[in-house]
MIKOL-923309 format. One record per residue: residue number from 1; residue in three letters; x negated, y, z negated of N, C-alpha, C in turn. Coordinates in steps of 0.05 Angstrom, whole numbers, plus 32768, in hexadecimal, padded with zeros to 4 digits. Atoms other than C-alpha are relative to their C-alpha. Example, Ala and Ser with C-alpha at 12.3 -4.5 7.8 and 13.67 -1.06 7.14 Angstrom:
<rs>
nr | rest | n_X | n_Y | n_Z | ca_X | ca_Y | ca_Z | c_X | c_Y | c_Z
1 | ALA | 7FEE | 7FE8 | 8000 | 7F0A | 7FA6 | 7F64 | 7FEE | 8018 | 8000;
2 | SER | 8010 | 7FE8 | 8001 | 7EEF | 7FEB | 7F71 | 800F | 8016 | 7FF2;
</rs>
This chain:
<rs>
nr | rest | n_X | n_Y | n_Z | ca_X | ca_Y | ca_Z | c_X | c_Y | c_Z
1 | UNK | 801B | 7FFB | 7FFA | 8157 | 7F7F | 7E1C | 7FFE | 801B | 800F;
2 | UNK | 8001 | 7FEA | 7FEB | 8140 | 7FC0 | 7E36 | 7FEE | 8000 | 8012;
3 | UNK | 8014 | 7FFE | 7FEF | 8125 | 7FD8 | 7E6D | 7FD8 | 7FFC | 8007;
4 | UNK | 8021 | 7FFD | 7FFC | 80E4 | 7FE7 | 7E57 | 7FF6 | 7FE8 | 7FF9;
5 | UNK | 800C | 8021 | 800D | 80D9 | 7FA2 | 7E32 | 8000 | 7FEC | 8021;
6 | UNK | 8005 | 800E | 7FED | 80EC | 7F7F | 7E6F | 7FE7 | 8000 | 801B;
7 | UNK | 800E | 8000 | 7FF5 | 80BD | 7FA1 | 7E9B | 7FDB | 8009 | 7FFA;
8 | UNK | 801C | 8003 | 8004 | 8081 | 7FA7 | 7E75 | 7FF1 | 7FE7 | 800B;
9 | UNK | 8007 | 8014 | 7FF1 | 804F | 7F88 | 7E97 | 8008 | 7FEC | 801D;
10 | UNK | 7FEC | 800B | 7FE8 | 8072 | 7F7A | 7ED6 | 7FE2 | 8004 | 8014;
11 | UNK | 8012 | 8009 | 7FE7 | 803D | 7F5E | 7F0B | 800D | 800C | 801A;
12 | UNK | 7FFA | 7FF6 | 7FEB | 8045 | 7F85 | 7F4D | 7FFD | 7FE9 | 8015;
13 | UNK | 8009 | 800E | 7FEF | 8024 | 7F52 | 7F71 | 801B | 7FE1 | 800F;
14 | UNK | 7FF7 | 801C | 7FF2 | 805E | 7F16 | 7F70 | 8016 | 800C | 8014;
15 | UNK | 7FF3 | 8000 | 7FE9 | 808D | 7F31 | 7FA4 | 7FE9 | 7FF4 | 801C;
16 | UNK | 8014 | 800D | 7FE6 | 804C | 7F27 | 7FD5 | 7FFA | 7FE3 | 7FF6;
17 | UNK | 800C | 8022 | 8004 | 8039 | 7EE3 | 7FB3 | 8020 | 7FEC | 8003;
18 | UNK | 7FE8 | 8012 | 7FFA | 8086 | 7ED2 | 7FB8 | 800C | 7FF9 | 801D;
19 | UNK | 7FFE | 8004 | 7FDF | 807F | 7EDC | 8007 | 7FEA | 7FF3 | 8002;
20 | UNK | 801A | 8021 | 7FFF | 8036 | 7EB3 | 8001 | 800D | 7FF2 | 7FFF;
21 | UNK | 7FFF | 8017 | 8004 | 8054 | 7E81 | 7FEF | 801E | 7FF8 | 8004;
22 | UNK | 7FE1 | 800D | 7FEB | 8095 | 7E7D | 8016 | 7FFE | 7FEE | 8013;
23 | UNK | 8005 | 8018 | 7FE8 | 8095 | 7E44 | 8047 | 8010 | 800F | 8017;
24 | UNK | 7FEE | 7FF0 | 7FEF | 80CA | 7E6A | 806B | 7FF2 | 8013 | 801A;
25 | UNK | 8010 | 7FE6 | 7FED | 8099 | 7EA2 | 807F | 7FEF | 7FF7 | 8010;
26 | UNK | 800B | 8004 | 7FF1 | 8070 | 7E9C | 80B7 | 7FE7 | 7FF3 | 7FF7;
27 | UNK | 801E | 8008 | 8006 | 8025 | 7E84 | 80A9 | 7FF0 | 801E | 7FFC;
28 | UNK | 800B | 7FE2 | 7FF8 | 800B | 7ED0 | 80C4 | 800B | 8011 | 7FE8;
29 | UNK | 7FEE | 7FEB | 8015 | 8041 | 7EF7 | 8097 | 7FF6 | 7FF2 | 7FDE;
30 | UNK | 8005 | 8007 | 8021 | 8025 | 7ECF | 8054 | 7FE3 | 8004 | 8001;
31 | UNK | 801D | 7FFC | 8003 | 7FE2 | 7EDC | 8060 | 7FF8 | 801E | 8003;
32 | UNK | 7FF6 | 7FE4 | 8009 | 7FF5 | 7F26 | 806B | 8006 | 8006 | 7FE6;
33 | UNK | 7FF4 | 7FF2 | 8014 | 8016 | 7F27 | 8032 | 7FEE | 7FFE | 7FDE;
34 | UNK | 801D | 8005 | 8012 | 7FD9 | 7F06 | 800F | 7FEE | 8014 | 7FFD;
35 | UNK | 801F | 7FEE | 7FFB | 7FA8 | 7F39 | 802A | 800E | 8019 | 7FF2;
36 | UNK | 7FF3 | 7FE4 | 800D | 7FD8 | 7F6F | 8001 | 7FFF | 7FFB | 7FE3;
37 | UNK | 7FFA | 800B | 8014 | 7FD1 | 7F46 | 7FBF | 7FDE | 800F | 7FEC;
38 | UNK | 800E | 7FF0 | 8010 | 7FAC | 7F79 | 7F92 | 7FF8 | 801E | 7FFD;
39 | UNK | 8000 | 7FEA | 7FFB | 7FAC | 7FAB | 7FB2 | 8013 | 8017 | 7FF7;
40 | UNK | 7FF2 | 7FEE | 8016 | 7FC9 | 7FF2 | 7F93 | 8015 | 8006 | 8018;
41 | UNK | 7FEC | 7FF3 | 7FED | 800E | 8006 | 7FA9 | 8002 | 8011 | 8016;
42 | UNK | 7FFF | 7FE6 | 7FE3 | 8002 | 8047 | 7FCE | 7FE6 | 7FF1 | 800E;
43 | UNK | 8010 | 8006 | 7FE9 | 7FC5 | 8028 | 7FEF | 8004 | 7FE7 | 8012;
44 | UNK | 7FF5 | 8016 | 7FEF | 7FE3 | 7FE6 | 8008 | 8016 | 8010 | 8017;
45 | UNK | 7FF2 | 7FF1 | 7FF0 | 801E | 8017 | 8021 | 7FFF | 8013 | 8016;
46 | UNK | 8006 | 7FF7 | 7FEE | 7FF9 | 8045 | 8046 | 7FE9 | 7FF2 | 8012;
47 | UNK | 8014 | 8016 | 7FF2 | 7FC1 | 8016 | 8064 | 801A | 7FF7 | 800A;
48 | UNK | 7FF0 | 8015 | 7FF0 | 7FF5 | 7FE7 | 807D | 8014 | 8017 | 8012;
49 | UNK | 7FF2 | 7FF7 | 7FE6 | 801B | 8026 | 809E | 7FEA | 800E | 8013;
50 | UNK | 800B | 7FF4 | 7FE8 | 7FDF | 8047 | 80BA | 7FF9 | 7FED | 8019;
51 | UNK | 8010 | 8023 | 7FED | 7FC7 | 7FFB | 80DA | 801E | 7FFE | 8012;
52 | UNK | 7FE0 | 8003 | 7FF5 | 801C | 7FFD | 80F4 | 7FF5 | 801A | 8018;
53 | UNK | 8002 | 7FE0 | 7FE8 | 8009 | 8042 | 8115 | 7FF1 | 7FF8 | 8013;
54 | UNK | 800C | 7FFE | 7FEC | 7FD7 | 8031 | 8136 | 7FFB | 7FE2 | 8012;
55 | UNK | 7FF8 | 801C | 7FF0 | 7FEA | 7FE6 | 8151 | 801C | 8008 | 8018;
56 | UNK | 7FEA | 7FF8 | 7FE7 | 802F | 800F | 8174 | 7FF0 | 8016 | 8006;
57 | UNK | 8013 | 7FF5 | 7FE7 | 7FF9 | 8041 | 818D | 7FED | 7FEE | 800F;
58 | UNK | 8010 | 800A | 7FEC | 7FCF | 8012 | 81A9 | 8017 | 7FED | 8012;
59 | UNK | 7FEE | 800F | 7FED | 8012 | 7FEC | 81C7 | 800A | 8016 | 8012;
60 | UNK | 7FF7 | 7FF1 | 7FF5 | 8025 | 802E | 81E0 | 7FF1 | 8006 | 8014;
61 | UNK | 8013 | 7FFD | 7FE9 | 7FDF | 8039 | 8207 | 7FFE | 7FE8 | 8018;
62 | UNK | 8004 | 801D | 7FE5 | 7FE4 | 7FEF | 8224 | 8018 | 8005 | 8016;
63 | UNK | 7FEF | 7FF7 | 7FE0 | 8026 | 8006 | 8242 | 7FFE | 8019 | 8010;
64 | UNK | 8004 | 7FE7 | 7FEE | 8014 | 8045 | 825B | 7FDB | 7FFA | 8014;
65 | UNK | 8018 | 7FF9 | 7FF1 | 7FD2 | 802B | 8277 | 7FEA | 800C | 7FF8;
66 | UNK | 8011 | 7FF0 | 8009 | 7FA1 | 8052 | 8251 | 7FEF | 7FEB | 7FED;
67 | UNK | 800D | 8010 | 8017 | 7F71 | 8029 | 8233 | 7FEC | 8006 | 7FEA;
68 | UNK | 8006 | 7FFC | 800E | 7F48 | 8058 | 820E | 8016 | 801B | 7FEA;
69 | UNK | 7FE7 | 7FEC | 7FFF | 7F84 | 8081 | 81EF | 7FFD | 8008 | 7FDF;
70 | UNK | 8007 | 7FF9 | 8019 | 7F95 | 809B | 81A8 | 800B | 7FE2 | 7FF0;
71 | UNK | 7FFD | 8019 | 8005 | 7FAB | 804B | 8195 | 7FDE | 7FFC | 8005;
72 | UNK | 800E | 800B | 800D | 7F6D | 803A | 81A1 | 7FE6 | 8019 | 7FEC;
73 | UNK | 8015 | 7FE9 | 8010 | 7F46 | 8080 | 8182 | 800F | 7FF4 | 7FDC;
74 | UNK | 7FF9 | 8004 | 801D | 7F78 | 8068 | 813D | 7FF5 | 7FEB | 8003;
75 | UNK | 8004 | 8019 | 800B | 7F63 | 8025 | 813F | 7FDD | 7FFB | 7FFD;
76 | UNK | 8017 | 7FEF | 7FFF | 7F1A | 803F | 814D | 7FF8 | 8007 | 7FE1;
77 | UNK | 7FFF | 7FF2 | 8012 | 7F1E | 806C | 8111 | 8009 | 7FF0 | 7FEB;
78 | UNK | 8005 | 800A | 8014 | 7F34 | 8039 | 80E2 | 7FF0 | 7FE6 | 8001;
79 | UNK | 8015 | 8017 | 8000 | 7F03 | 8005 | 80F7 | 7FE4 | 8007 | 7FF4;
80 | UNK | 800C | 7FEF | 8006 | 7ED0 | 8034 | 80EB | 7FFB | 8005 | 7FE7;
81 | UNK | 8000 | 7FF8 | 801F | 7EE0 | 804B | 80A4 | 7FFE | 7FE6 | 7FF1;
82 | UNK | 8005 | 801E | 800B | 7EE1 | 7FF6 | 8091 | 8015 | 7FFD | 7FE4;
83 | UNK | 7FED | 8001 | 801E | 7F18 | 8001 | 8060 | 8000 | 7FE1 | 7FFB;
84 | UNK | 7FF4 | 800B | 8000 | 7F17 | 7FC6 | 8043 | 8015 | 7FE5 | 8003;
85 | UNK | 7FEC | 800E | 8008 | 7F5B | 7FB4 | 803D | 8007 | 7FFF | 801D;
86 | UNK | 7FF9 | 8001 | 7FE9 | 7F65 | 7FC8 | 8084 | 7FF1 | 7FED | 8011;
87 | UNK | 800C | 800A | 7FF1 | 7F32 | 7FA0 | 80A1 | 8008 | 7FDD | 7FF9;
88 | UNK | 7FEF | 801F | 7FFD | 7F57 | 7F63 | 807F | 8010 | 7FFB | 8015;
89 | UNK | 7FED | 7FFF | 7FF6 | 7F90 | 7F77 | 80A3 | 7FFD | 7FFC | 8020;
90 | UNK | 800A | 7FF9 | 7FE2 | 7F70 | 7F84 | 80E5 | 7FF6 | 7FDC | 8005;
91 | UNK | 800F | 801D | 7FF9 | 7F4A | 7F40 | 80E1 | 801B | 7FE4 | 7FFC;
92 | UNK | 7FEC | 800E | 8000 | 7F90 | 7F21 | 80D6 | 8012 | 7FFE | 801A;
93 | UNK | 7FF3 | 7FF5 | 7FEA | 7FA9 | 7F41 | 8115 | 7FF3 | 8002 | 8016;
94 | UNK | 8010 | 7FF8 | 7FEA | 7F7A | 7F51 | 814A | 8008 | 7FEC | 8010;
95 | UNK | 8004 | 800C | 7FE8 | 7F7F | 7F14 | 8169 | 8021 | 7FF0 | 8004;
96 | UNK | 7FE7 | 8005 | 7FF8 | 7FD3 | 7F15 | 816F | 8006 | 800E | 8013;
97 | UNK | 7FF1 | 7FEF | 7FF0 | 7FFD | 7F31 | 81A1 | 7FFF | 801C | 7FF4;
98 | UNK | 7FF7 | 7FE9 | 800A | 7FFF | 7F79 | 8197 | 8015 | 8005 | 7FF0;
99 | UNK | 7FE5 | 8003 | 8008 | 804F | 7F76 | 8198 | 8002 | 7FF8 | 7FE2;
100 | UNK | 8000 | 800E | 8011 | 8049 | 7F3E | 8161 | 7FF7 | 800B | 7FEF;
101 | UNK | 800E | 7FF9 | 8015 | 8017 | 7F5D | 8135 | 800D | 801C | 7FF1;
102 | UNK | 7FFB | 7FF4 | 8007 | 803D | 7F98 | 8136 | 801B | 7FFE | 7FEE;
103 | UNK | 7FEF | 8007 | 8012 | 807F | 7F78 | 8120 | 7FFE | 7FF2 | 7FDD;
104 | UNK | 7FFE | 8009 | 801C | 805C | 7F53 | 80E4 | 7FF5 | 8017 | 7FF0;
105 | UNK | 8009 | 7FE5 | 800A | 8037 | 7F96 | 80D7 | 801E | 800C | 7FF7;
106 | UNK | 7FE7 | 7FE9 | 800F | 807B | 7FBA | 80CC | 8012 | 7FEA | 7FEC;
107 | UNK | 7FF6 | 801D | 801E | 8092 | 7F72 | 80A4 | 7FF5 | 800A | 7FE4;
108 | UNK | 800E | 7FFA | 8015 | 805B | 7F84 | 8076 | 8003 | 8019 | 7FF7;
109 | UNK | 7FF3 | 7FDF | 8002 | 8069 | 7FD3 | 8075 | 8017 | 7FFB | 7FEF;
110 | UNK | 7FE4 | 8005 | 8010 | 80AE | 7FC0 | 8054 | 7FFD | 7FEA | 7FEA;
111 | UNK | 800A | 8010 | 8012 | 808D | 7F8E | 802A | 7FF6 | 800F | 7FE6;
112 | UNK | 8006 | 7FED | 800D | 8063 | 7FBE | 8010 | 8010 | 801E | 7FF5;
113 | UNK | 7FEA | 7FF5 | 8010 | 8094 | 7FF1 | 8008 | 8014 | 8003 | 7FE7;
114 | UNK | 7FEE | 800B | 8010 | 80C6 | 7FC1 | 7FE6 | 7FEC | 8004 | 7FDD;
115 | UNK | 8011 | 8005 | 801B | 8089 | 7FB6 | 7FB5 | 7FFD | 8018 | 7FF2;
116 | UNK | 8002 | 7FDD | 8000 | 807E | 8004 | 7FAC | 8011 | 8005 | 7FEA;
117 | UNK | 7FE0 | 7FF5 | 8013 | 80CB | 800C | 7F94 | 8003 | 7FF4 | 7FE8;
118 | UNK | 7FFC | 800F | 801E | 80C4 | 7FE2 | 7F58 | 7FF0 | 801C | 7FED;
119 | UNK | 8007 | 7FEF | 800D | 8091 | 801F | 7F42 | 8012 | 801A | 7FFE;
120 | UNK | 7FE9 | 7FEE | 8003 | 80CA | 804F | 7F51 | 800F | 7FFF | 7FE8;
121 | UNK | 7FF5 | 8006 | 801B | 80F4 | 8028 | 7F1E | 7FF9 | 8007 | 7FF1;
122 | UNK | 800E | 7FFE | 801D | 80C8 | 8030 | 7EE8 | 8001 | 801A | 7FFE;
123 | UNK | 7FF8 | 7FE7 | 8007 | 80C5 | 8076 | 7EF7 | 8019 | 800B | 7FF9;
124 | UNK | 7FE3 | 7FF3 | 8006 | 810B | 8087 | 7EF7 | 8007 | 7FF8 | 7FE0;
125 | UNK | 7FFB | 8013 | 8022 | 8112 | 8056 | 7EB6 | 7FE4 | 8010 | 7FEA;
126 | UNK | 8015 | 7FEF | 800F | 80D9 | 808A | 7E9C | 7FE4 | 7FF1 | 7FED;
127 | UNK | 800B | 8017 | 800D | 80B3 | 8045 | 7E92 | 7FE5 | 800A | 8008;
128 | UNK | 801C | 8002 | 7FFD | 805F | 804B | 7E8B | 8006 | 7FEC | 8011;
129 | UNK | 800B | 8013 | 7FE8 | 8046 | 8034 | 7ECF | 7FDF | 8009 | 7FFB;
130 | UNK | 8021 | 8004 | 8001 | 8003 | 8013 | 7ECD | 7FF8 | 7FEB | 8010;
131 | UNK | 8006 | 8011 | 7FEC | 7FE3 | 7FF1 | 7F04 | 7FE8 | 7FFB | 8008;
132 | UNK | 8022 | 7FFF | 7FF3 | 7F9F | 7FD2 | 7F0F | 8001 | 7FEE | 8014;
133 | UNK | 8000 | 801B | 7FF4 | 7F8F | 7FAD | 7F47 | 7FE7 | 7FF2 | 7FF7;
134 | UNK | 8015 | 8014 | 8004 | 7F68 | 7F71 | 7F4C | 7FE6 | 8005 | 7FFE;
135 | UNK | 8022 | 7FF9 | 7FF0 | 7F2C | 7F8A | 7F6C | 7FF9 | 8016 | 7FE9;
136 | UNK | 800F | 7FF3 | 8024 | 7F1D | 7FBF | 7F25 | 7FFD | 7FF3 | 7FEE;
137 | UNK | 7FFF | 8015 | 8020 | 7F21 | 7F7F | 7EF9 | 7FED | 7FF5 | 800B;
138 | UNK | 8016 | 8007 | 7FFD | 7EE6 | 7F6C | 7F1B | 7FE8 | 8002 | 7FF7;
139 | UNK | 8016 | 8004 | 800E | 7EA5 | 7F5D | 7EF5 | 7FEC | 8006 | 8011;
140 | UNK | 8015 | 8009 | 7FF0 | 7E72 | 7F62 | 7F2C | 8000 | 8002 | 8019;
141 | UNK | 7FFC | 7FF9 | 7FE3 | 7E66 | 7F69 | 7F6F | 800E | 7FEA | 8015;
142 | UNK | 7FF5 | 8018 | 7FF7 | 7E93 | 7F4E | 7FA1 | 7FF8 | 7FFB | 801C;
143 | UNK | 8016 | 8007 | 7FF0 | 7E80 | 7F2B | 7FDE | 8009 | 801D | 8017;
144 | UNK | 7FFB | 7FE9 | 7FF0 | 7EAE | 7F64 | 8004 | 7FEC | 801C | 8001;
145 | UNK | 8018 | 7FE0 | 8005 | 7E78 | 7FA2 | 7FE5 | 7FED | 7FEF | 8014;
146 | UNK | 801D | 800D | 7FF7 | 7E41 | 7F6B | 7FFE | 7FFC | 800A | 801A;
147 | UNK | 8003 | 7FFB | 7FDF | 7E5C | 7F71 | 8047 | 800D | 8015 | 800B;
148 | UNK | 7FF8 | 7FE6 | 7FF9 | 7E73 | 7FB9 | 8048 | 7FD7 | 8009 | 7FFA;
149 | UNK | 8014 | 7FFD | 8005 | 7E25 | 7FBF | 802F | 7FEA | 7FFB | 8023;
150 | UNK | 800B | 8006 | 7FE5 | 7E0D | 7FA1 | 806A | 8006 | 800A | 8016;
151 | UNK | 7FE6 | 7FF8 | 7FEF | 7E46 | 7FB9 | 8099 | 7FED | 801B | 800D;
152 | UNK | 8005 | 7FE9 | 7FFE | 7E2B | 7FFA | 808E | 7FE3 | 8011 | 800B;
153 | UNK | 8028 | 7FFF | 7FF6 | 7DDD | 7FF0 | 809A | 8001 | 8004 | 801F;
154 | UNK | 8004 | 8005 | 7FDD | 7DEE | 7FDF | 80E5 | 800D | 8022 | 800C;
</rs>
């Protein structure tokens, strides 16, 4: 079999649905790994490191004392813009330990990564990469537009 036969059609998504649905993994870390399940490679990858940046900047302001600092101006700045994917992430986290949130944040960073390097493969193997996520196979409005719609009125 060759390469390309084997990976046509290769779903990006089951390394994250194969940590969903690990019993092993935490409860927090599968529901992370959920809120990454459609999302496009480079934007799961960098969302999940900018949300890492600015969870060890805001651990870095709590130890130095500063409580309006540039941790919380990044965390500010992506609350603000409503990405989304980020505001899954955020609403997964907010109400953990900093420390904590930051360790499953960099869990997921390497998650997402790992997932990334499969599109590497294909490149090097000079294989057509094609990737839609979920959320473009959508018919219709979803309830996320509904309450970025509203979000935005206030």
């Amino acid at each position: 079999m060759k390469m390309n036969d084997a990976m046509r059609g290769y779903d990006y998504d089951l390394p994250l649905m194969d940590e969903l649905n690990n019993p092993e993994v935490s409860v927090s870390r599968r529901l992370l790994a959920g809120a990454l399940i459609g999302e496009g490679l480079d934007t799961a990858y960098f969302a999940t490191t900018e949300m890492l940046e600015a969870f060890i900047s805001l651990e870095t302001d709590y130890r130095h004392k500063v409580r309006h600092g540039e941790g919380f101006l990044m965390a500010e700045e992506i609350l603000t813009a409503k990405n989304p994917l980020q505001m899954r992430l955020w609403h997964l986290l907010c109400e953990k330990a900093i420390g904590e949130a930051m360790v499953d944040l960099g869990w997921l960073k390497s998650l997402a990564y790992r997932r990334g390097g499969m599109a590497r493969v294909l490149r090097e193997e000079n294989l057509p990469l094609e990737y839609v996520p979920a959320r473009d196979l959508v018919g219709g409005v979803t309830a996320s537009d509904m309450m970025a719609t509203v979000i935005q009125r206030t």
